[in-house]
N, C-alpha and C positions, 0 to 999 in steps of 0.2 A: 480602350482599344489597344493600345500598346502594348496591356498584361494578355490578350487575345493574338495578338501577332506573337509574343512573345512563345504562348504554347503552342505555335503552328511550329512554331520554327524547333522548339523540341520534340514535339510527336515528329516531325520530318526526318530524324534522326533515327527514327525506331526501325529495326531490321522487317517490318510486317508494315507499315505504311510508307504509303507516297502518298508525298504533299507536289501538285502541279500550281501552277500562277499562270495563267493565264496574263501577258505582259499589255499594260491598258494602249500602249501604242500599234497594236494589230487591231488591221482594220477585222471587224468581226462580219459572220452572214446574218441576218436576222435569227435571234435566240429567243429560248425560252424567259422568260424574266422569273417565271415563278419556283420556286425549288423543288426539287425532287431527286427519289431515291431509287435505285434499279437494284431489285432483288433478282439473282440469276436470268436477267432475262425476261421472267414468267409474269412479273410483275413491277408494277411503277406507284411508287405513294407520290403524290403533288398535293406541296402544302399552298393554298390557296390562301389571300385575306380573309374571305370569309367561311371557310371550312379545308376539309381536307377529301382529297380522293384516292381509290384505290382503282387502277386500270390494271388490266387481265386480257382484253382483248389484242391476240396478236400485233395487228398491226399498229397500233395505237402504240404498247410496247416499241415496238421496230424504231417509233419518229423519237421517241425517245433517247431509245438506245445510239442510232443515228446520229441524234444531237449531242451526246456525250462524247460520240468519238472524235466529230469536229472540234469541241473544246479540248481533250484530251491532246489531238494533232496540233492545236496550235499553243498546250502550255508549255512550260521549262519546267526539270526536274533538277532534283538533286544541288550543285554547287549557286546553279544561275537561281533557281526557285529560294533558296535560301539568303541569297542577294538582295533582291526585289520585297523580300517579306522585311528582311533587316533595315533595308533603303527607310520602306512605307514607316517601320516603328521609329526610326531615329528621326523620322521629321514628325510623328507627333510629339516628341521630348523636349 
């Protein structure tokens, strides 16, 4: 896990990514648990335990996209995001 944290915290550095952290002491709204990926918009993959989906229907999209932004609004970027990731690896060491 540490060698994982480890490359968060250098892709974070790269001038074409942001790395966000969501800080576990915010109280959160009811979230998605399961992962997923927002292509433009038009489209959401959710990786399920037992398979995978592909939604297309607008507004299905929307609750997605939605949920993104509230996660987005409540992570830290940049100096504080790369704090938090450093914190979590040096106490697995």
């Amino acid at each position: 896990m540490a060698e994982q944290l480890d490359r968060l915290l250098s892709a974070g550095t790269a001038p074409n990514v942001s790395v966000g952290v969501v800080p576990t002491r915010l109280r959160r709204p009811r979230m998605p648990v399961e992962g997923f990926w927002i292509f433009d918009a038009a489209q959401v993959n959710v990786e399920l335990i037992s398979g995978h989906l592909t939604i297309t229907q607008p507004s299905e999209v929307k609750a997605y996209v939605d949920a993104f932004a509230t996660l987005d609004d409540m992570a830290v970027y940049g100096d504080r995001a790369q704090a938090l990731i450093t914190r979590a690896r040096d106490a697995l060491l």
